[in-house]
Phi, psi and omega in degrees: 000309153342310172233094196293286176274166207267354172249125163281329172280038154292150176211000204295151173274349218266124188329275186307359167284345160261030154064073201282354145005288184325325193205008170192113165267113188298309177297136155072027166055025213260130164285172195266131155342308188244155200298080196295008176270023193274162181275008191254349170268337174312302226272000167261291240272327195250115200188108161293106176300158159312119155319162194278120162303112196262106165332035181220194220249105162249098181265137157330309170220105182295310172282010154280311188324317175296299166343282166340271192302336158290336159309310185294302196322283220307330168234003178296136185281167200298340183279341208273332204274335146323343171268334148317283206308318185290314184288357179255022135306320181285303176315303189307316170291327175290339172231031145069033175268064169317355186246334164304293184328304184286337182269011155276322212263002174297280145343300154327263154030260171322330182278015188280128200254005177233162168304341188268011190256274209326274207334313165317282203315291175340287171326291203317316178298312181304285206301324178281003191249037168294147158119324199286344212272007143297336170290349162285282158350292151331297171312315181290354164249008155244030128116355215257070182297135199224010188286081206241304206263042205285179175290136159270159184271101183298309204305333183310339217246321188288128171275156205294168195250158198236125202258111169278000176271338185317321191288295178342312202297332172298326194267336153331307165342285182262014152281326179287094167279091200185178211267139172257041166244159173228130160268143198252136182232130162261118175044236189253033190252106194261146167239127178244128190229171178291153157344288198293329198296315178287348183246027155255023156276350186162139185324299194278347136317305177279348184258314176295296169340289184245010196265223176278338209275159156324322199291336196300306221256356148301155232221310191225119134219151189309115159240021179255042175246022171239054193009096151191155199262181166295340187282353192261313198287302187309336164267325162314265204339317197286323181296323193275345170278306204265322178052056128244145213243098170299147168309114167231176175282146162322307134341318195266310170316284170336324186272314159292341147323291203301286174332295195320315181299305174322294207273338157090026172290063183357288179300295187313302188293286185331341187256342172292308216267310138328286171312305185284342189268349169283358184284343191272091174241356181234167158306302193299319191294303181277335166311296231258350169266317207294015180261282177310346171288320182311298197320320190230060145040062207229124211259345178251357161308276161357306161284348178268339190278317184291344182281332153324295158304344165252001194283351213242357164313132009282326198296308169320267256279338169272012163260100161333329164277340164286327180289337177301320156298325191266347199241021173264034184254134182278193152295349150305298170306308206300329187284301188321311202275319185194049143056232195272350188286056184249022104021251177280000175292299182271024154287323201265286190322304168322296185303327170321306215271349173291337150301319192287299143162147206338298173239091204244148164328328176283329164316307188270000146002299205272315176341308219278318181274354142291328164262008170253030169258346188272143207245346172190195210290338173293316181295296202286350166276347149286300160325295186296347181264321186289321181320293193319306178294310143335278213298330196268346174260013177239006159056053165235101151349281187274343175269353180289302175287354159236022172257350180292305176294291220291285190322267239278317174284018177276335163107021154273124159263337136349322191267022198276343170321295185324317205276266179349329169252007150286333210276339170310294210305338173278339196121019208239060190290294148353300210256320169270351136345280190302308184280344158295322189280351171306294194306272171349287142331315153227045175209147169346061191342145167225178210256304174288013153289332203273302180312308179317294218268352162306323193299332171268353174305161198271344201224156161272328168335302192270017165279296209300321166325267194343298201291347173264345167245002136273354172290329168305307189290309199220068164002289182302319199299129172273005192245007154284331178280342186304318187298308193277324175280004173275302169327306158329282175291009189256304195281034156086345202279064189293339164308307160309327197271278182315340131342294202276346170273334159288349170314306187275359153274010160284332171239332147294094196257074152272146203290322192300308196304298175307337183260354172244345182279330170309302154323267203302322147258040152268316197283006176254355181060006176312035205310309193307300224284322178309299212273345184271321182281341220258340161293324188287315172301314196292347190266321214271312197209083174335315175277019173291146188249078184294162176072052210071018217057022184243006162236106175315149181268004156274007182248344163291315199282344163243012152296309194266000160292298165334005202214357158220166229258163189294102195272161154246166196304339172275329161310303171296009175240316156331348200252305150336320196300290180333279178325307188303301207285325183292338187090017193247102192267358185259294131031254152351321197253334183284343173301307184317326157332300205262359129306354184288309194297342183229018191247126190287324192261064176288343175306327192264342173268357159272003191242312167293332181294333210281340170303310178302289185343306187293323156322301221258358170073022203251083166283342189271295153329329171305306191262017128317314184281317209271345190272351176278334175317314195283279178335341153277329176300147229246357143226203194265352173256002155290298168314311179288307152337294193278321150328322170261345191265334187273307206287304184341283190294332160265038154103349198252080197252337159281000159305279173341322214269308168323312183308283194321335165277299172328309191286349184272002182296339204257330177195117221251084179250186200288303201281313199302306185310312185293350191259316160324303198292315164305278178303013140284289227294325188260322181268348187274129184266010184261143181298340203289340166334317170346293196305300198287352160296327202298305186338301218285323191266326153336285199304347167306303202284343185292338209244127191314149186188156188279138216281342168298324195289321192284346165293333169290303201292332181289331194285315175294317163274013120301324218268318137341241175022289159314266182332333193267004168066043164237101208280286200301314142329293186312318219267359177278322169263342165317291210294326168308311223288317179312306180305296165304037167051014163300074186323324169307347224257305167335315189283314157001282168274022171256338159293329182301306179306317180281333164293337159283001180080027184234077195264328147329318132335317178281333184296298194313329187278338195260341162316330202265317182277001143309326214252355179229345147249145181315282165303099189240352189356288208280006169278337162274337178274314147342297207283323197297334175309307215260048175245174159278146212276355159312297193302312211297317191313296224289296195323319200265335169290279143022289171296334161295324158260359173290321194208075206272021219241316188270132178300324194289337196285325186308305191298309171330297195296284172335296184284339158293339170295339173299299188317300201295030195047020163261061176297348185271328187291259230328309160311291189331304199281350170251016153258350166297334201279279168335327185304330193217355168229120160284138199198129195264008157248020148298318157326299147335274183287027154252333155336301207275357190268312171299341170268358175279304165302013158101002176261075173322305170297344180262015188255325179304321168243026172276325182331300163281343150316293206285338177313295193301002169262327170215114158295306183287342187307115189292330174284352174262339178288332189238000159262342201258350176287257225328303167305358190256315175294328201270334184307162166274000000 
């Protein structure tokens, strides 16, 4: 699929520089002379890449890993646990939970027992929260601050150096009969200072001063070949009386370090190292201190010039001199510069610059000061595996196979990839055959052992085993499915082969998947079904690029826009209308595209996309969409209404709540009412809230809005209803929301039914919404309540391969094999699960099946595994009390 076109040394970005000829003629809509269905244009135009070796920490069974580290937490002392917080971060990034990841590096954060942890973790929190900082704003116009990752004051933080000589120096005093003045001569300059007062600056004062050398019993000495001027020595002098440092220029505070440093004057450089780190206010200001901080070892000039740098991530890393600086540094600079944190510093430096890109020398740069930062086995299967993934993507081999190697005996077995697909690149297919089947053998099997090692079979048959038992072992992986609809459609079979990429877009929307099923109906000549996926990647990741990256997907999205026909504004809501009422949200979002382009009221239609975007599990696109929603809007209670739905969705929920008033003070429209309603209905702990929610959604359904939006608010004021045990009511606003096609409203009113004792009914209502959305899962893990428990197996067997990422069809099935007594299938069927979607109530109830047969230890470290996912869970809290009574 990848290499679409037929010249591979093509890299021109520019569409028509690749001569798309081949497979779609623009003009007059007319296809190209030759077939692209012949197989020899299939087998160029359809080319599956190797899946990606992903640069992150995959332990073999994450939930010991997890186990582990929460156990360490639990007794470990306060300086050790930020290197926790970072490694179950690191776990959390390997299985891909982005709102788990922040609430690890969070956690640090809090957990810091020095400034340089705060400063890392703090940068770390920022960088991953680029984008938000209109969320902040907002807060701070409700009155809110949020301002957590602000600059620190380092000096505040270093506690002051305590000169232990003052006293000696007194009592020298008074033993010594000699002039208590001494003159220091600079060139042709005499500084005349007290004695005593100078040699309680430092061990090597006092011993020139009052000791044996000469200098004790002088009067005048020389200094001036020990670069430091008069205006320098008369602030030393000043200093050794009062031990205050006057506001000076830079240079000369530098000049005076440097003197500080020579003589070993404690106090004087501590008060130099202060003083200069208040100068650092710029990028250019810490480039141009952090050399002299390293040289002369001066630790909070030195954190403050880094904290510049990181506060200024991503972007500082595209200055060559910061980077030249951060990564020629030894271990001794690492300490100066960020104490014990050099870690977790250059975990967070590595990620940047691999965002920016993976494989660039600056990646490995930082790599490179990562592992050699690393303090035990864990930390190095992390350094050594990313590393490893850098060197193979800059096709330097052989240091690529031996940092691979390092990863793996270290006990990352993941990184047995690297090695294998060097071992390809030599010639060695064979021998990585045999180590993935090593691997297999004496470990737990997982779905990317199985994907890996398809890639070395001799045949495509056992390619194909591999790849079915990894989709068996690991669902989620997308490029078994990719390997079989590409096969498929190469041998003519279109039906199968789309039968098999939709299978994973039904619970996954990933773009690579959307970009090969986009393929496949250009060779179907599909323009419509091409241009709805190829909108849909475009809503999900405005930059995307196809075919390796050497083509933007806007430039496909107007080629194949020629080829279909052209709506008007009563169509693209009709059609939406269509799509909406169907369930078809990918659907759903290309109409919305291509209303974007013609439609004036664009705010509200960046306000539905973002509504799908969130269906559809795509949150970081969502809240993209909804912040062009508030920038588009076309008033100020329109803005504010999108302004609460942005604070509502980061957790701010009584912010969201302000908004909603504010905008209705200003216009008693729909979205507003309805955003009330909604954010009370979620946030109030009083039951009697019901009524004013009701209040709230009646005053929605008054203001004009279009029937999609009032079948949600009629599907929600059931759902009121309901709770409030008012059935008839309920079934009242389902059955509206229904006459106007709000489909969802079938499940509604089918609770209705089984609360009138009428589950055949219920059966029959959730039946009718299977039959009409695209996306049924959860209509089938629904409908399964109300079956006989045959029928409940078969829904849920249904929902599984449909969806195989929800938990309850697993959780069921696991309890019923408990009831039958079969404990040993109940595990086995919530750790298949487990294997590949972390989840803390598949956890939860395999504890609890393990502390029921009596395994304590594996009920102690399922306990602990779901704790790192929730701390607070009270019900995990209080099986892991009871196991915890039960260990020996």
């Amino acid at each position: 699929m990848r290499t679409f076109f037929p010249s591979e040394s093509c890299k021109e970005t520019h569409l028509n520089a690749l001569n798309p000829q081949s497979w779609l003629q623009v003009e007059r809509g007319k296809l190209s002379k030759v077939s692209p269905h012949s197989p020899s244009s299939l087998e160029t135009l359809i080319k599956v890449p190797d899946p990606p070796i992903l640069p992150f920490f995959k332990p073999v069974d994450y939930v010991e890993v997890l186990a582990q580290i929460h156990k360490e937490l639990e007794s470990c002392p306060p300086h050790e646990r930020t290197n926790l917080y970072l490694l179950q971060f690191q776990v959390f990034k390997g299985l891909g939970d982005i709102k788990l990841m922040r609430r690890s590096l969070r956690l640090a954060w809090l957990k810091a027992s020095t400034v340089h942890e705060r400063l890392v973790f703090g940068a770390w929190l920022k960088y991953e929260k680029r984008g938000e900082e209109l969320i902040s704003d907002l807060l701070s116009s409700c009155g809110k601050c949020s301002k957590e990752f602000g600059l620190i004051d380092i000096g505040c933080e270093f506690p002051s150096v305590v000169n232990s000589s003052l006293v000696d120096g007194a009592v020298v005093d008074q033993k010594n009969n000699i002039s208590g003045t001494v003159s220091f001569k600079i060139g042709d300059d005499k500084i005349t200072c007290d004695r005593q007062k100078m040699a309680t600056l430092s061990p090597p004062f006092r011993s020139m001063l009052n000791g044996c050398f000469l200098e004790s019993v002088s009067e005048d000495i020389d200094l001036s070949k020990n670069d430091i001027s008069s205006a320098g020595m008369k602030v030393i002098s000043e200093f050794s009386s009062t031990g205050i440092l006057p506001d000076l220029p830079t240079d000369l505070l530098l000049e005076i370090m440097v003197f500080s440093s020579k003589f070993c004057c404690e106090n004087l450089k501590d008060s130099c190292d202060r003083k200069l780190a208040k100068f650092v206010s710029s990028r250019n200001d810490a480039v141009e201190l952090m050399e002299y901080a390293l040289e002369e070892n001066c630790p909070v000039l030195a954190a403050s010039c880094l904290q510049i740098f990181l506060q200024e991530l991503p972007d500082s890393l595209n200055d060559e001199r910061v980077v030249d600086l951060l990564t020629s540094v030894n271990s001794l600079h690492r300490s100066i510069m960020v104490g014990s944190a050099s870690f977790s510093l250059y975990c967070l430096l590595s990620q940047v610059a691999m965002d920016l890109d993976s494989g660039s020398d600056k990646s490995a740069r930082f790599l490179e000061q990562l592992v050699d930062s690393t303090e035990n086995s864990r930390q190095k299967m992390v350094a050594y595996h990313m590393l490893g993934c850098v060197k193979l993507a800059k096709k330097e081999y052989d240091e690529a196979e031996r940092v691979f190697e390092v990863a793996l005996s270290e006990g990352h077995v993941y990184s047995v990839i690297g090695l294998t697909r060097i071992g390809q690149i030599k010639g060695g297919k064979l021998e990585s055959y045999n180590k993935l089947s090593s691997v297999i053998s004496n470990y737990t099997p997982l779905g990317w052992m199985y994907q890996e090692r398809s890639l070395y079979c001799e045949n495509n048959e056992k390619r194909w085993e591999d790849l079915e038992k990894a989709t068996e072992l690991d669902p989620t992986l997308t490029y078994p499915y990719m390997y079989r609809a590409a096969s498929l459609m190469k041998k003519q079979n279109v039906q199968d082969s789309l039968a098999e990429i939709n299978k994973i877009l039904g619970f996954k929307l990933a773009v690579e998947c959307l970009e090969l099923r986009f393929c496949f109906y250009l060779v179907l000549e599909d323009y419509q079904s091409a241009i709805c996926d190829v909108q849909a990647i475009l809503t999900i990741s405005p930059d995307y690029r196809m075919f390796e990256g050497r083509v933007p997907a806007t430039q496909f999205q107007t080629l194949v826009r020629e080829h279909v026909p052209n709506w008007t504004t009563a169509d693209y809501w009709l059609q939406l209308y269509d799509r909406w009422s169907a369930v078809d949200d990918i659907g759903s979002l290309s109409v919305i595209y291509q209303m974007l382009d013609s439609e004036t009221a664009k705010g509200v239609l960046y306000f539905r996309q973002s509504l799908l975007l969130l269906r559809l599990n795509c949150p970081e696109a969502a809240m993209r969409s909804l912040q062009l929603a508030r920038q588009h809007a076309s008033s100020e209670h329109e803005r504010l209404v999108y302004e609460g739905w942005i604070l509502y969705d980061t957790g701010h929920c009584d912010e969201g709540l302000k908004k909603a008033e504010e905008s209705i003070s200003l216009n008693r429209s729909f979205e507003a009412f309805f955003l009330k309603a909604y954010a009370l209905a979620d946030s109030s702990q009083d039951p009697t809230c019901s009524s004013t929610v009701v209040a709230l959604l009646q005053d929605a359904l008054k203001c004009p809005s279009d029937r999609l939006r009032k079948g949600q608010a009629l599907n929600n004021l059931g759902s009121v209803y309901v709770d409030s045990g008012k059935l008839d009511l309920a079934a009242d606003c389902y059955i509206n929301a229904l006459k106007i096609r709000h489909t969802r409203a079938h499940q509604g009113l089918a609770r209705v039914h089984y609360l009138k004792n009428d589950k055949a009914a219920a059966y029959e209502e959730m039946t009718k919404l299977i039959e009409k959305a695209r996306n049924n899962a959860s209509a089938y893990e629904k409908r399964s309540e109300y079956c006989e428990r045959e029928q409940t197996k078969i829904d849920l067997e249904m929902v599984t391969r449909l969806d195989p990422l929800r938990v309850y069809p697993y959780r069921y099935r696991a309890a019923v094999l408990m009831d039958n007594h079969k404990e040993k299938e109940a595990i086995a069927e919530l750790s298949r699960a487990i294997a590949f979607k972390a989840d803390l109530h598949l956890l939860h109830l395999r504890a609890a099946f393990h502390e029921h047969i009596g395994d304590v230890s594996g009920a102690m470290r399922d306990c602990r595994a779901a704790l790192s996912f929730d701390p607070n869970h009270q019900e995990m809290l209080e099986l892991r009390s009871r196991v915890n009574s039960q260990e020996p």
